[in-house]
Structure formats: structure tokens, C-alpha cells
C-alpha positions in Angstrom: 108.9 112.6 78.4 112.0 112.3 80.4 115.2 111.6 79.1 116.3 107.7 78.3 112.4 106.8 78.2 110.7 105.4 75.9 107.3 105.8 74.1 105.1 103.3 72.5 105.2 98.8 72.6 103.9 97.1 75.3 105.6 97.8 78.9 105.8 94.8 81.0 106.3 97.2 84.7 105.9 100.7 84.2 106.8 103.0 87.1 105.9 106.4 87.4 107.3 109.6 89.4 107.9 106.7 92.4 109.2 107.8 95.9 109.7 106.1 99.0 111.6 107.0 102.1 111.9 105.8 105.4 112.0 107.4 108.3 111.5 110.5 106.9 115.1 109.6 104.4 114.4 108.8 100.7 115.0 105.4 99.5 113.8 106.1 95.9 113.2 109.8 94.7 110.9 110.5 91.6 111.9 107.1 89.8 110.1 106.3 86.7 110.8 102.9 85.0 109.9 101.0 82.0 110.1 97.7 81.4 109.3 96.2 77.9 107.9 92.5 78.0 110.0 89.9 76.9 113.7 91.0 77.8 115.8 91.0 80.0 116.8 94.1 82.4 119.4 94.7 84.8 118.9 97.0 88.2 122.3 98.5 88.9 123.8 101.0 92.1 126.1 101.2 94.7 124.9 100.1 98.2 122.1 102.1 99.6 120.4 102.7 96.3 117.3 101.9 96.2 117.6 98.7 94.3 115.4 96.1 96.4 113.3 98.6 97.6 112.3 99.4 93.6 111.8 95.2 93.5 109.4 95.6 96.7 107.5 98.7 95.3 106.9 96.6 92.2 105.2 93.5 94.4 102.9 96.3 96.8 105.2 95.1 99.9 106.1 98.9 100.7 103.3 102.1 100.1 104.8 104.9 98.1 104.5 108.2 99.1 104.1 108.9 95.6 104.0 107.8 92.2 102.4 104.6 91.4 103.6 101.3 89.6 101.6 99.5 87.0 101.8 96.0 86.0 100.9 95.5 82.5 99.1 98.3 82.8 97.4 97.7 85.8 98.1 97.7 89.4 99.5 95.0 91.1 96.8 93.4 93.1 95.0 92.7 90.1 98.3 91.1 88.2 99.7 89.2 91.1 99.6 85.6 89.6 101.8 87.4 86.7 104.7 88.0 88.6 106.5 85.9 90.5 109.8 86.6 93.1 113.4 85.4 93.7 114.6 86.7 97.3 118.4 87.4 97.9 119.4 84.1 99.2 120.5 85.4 102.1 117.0 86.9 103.6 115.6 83.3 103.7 115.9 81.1 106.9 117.3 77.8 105.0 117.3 76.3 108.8 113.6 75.8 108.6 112.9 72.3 108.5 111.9 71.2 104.6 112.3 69.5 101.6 113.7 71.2 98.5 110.8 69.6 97.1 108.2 71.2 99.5 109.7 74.8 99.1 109.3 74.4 95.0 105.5 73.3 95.6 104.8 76.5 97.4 105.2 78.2 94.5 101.5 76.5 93.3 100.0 77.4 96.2 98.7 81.2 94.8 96.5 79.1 92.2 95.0 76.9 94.8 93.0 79.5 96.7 92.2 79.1 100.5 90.8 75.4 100.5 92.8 73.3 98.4 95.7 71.8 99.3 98.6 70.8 96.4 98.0 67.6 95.2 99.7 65.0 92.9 99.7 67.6 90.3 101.1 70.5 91.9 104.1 68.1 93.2 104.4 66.8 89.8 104.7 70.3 88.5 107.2 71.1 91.0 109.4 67.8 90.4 109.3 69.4 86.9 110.5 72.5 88.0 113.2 71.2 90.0 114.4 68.9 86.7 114.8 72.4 84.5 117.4 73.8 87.4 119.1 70.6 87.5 118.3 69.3 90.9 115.6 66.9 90.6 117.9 64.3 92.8 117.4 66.9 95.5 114.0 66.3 95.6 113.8 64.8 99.2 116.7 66.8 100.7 117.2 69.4 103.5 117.4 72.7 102.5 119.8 73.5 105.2 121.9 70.7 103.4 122.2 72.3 100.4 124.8 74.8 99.1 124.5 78.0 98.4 124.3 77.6 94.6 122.0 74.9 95.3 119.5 76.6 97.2 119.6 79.3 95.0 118.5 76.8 91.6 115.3 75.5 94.5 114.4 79.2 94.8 114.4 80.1 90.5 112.2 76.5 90.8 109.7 77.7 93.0 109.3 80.8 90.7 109.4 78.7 87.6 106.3 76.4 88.7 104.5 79.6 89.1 104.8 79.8 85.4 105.0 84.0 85.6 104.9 86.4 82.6 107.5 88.6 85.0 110.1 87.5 86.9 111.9 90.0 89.8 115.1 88.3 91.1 117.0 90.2 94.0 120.9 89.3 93.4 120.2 85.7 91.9 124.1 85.2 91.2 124.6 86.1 94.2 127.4 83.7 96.3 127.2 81.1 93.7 129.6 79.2 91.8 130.8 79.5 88.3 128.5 76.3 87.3 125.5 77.4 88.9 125.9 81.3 87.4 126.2 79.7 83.6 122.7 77.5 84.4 121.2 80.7 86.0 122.0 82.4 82.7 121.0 80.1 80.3 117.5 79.9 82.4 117.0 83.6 82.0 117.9 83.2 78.5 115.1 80.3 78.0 112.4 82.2 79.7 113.4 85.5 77.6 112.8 83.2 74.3 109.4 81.8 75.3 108.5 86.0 75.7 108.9 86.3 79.7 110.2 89.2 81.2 113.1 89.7 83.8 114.2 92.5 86.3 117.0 91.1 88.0 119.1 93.2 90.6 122.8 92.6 89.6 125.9 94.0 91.2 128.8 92.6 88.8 129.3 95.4 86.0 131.4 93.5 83.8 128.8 90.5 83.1 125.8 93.3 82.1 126.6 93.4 79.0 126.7 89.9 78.8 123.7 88.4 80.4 120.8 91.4 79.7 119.3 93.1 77.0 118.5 96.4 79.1 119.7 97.9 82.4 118.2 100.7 84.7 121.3 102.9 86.7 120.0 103.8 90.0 121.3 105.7 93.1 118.3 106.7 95.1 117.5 108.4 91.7 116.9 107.3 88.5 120.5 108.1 86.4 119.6 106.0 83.2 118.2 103.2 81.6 117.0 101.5 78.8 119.2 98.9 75.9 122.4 98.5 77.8 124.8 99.5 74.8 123.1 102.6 74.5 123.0 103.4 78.2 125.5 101.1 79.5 128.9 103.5 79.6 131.3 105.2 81.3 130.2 108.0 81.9 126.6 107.1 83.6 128.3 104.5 85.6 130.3 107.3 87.2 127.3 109.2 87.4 125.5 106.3 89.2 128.7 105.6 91.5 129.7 108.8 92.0 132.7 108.7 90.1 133.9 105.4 92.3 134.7 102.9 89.0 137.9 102.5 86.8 138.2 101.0 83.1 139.2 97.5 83.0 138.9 95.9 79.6 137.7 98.4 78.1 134.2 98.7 80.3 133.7 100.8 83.5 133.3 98.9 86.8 132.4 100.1 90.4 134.6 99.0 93.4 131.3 99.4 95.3 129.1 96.4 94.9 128.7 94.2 98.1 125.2 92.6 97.8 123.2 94.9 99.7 120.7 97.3 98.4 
């Protein structure tokens, strides 16, 4: 077993001797990770770390050229309607021409199969969805009318109406405001107590301790992870950043977190 893992309870995303490179460059080297159902867990680096490309692995979008990652024990193909998927904001075009309504319904559409088409239901279900983030007024709007906050709370809809037992959220506080960061919270904090699971990438080090329940360090490698006042300190942060973070408050924080991973 290596260091900072864990043994025994049920593992929600479990992650094993994981490598992917590009090009020929690693991305991720030898990662192992374990999730534990029901909490939440926060992916932390500097730029360049690995951290989306760890979300990606997770949902089968990129091959590893080693290792393999189990979902509740078994591979992802077969627990797909399990997990569902918060982009960073920013990878979205929010110029296409749709309704926040419409974007939320999409997130029915992997229990429909090829043939069916959402119908009252699945809209109703996604007005619902829109009403738990606070934007059921929205309904009928543009997307590209939106704010930045606001498009983010359509997104966390259209993985709410999937009604997941995981959630994997790349940067969800990312670019919004103070009001929309407390909801966002308070969301995660909701699904955590009716026994969900979320893997959030995050890039604000003083809020960790705050908002999650575990964290993984990660810098192409795997520094640490598992309850964040355990592994959450000084000296893996500067392990993780490469000695790039200074005390303030009492807690260690990086001065390299710009949203990109």
C-alpha cells in the first residue's frame, strides 16, 4: 500500500498506477486515487498538473497508457449513468443559440436511449433542477445572456437532473461571484448529506478546508491525499507547488493558481 492510502469502506473512484502523457510528455505519472462515497474531495496543483486530465481519465475521454480507473468498482462504461460532469465554464461555447432550460434537459437525455425524445417529464425534471440552483425565472433565457455565475448554476442543473451517485466538477467556482460561490457550496453540501460523492478541481487554497472533507495534492504526480486536516499542510503544499506558497492566516497558499490545469 502506498503511503496516504487507504484500505477497506466502499471507494466511490478508485485509481490505480494511472499514467497519461501526450506527445510523448507525462500528464499524470503513476497516480493512484481513492475516493470514498459520500464526501466531498478537492483536486489541487499548480498549472500544468494534471488536474483535468485526472477528471477526463475518470469519464474514459483520454486512454491511459497505464493503470486503469474503476468506478464503484467497475470500469466506466458500465457506470456511466452514475457519474455525471461539470466543464470549466470557460470550455463551453455559451454563444450557441439555447435556452437555459434546453441545456438543463440535456442532462435527461443519457436515460432516454436512441429513440425517445425528452418529453413533459424530462422538462419538468429539469425546471426542477433549475429551481434547486436558483434560476427557475431563467427558464426561457439565452445562455449567452447570462452571467458568468449564472451559467455556471445552468451547468450544476444539468448535472443535478442526471440525479448522479458521483459528481466531477472542473473549477465550479470558477469566475463567479461571492453569492453564486455560497449557493455552489451549500449545493455540494446537500448532495454530500443525501450520500453523493464529489471530486471537484479547486484552485483557492484557503477555502479547502472550508468547503471539503478530503483533498488529493497533485503535480503531474500524486503528492498526497486523503482527509484534508490530515493531509492539508504546509509542508505538502510546498511539495505540491514546489515550494511557491507563503503562510497567510495561519494556512499555506500558492501564488500559482490561474484556472488552468
Amino acid at each position: 500500500m502506498r503511503i496516504g492510502l487507504r484500505t477497506g469502506g466502499a471507494l466511490a473512484i478508485q485509481a490505480t498506477d494511472l499514467t497519461l502523457a501526450y506527445q510523448q510528455q507525462p500528464v499524470l505519472w503513476d497516480v493512484d486515487l481513492e475516493v470514498p462515497q459520500g464526501v466531498l474531495m478537492a483536486i489541487v496543483g499548480p498549472n500544468g498538473a494534471g488536474k483535468t486530465t485526472l477528471l477526463r481519465a475518470v469519464l474514459g475521454l483520454l486512454q491511459p497508457a497505464a493503470g486503469e480507473v474503476l468506478v464503484f468498482g467497475q470500469p466506466y462504461a458500465d457506470q456511466r449513468r452514475r457519474v455525471a460532469y461539470v466543464p470549466q465554464r470557460g470550455s463551453v461555447d455559451w454563444d450557441f443559440p439555447t435556452t437555459a432550460l434546453d441545456i438543463v434537459t440535456m442532462g435527461t437525455y443519457g436515460g432516454l436511449g436512441w429513440v425517445r425524445r425528452p418529453g413533459t417529464s424530462e422538462r419538468t425534471r429539469a425546471a426542477a433542477a433549475l429551481a434547486q440552483v436558483g434560476m427557475e425565472s431563467y427558464a426561457d433565457r439565452q445562455i449567452s445572456q447570462l452571467s458568468g455565475g449564472q451559467q455556471q448554476r445552468i451547468f450544476l442543473a444539468r448535472a443535478l437532473v442526471q440525479d448522479a451517485d458521483v459528481y466531477l466538477m472542473d473549477e465550479p467556482f470558477q469566475g463567479v461571484d461571492a453569492t453564486t460561490e455560497r449557493a455552489i457550496v451549500e449545493l455540494l453540501r446537500a448532495l454530500r448529506a443525501d450520500g453523493k460523492t464529489v471530486v471537484a478541481v479547486h484552485h483557492d487554497l484557503q477555502t479547502v478546508t472550508e468547503y471539503f472533507d478530503e483533498v488529493t495534492l497533485l503535480n503531474v504526480r500524486r503528492i498526497a491525499g486523503g482527509p484534508v486536516d490530515r493531509v492539508f499542510t504546509e509542508e505538502n503544499l510546498r511539495r505540491t507547488y514546489g515550494g511557491r506558497v507563503a503562510g497567510i492566516g495561519g494556512r499555506a497558499v500558492g501564488n500559482d493558481l490561474e484556472p488552468s490545469s
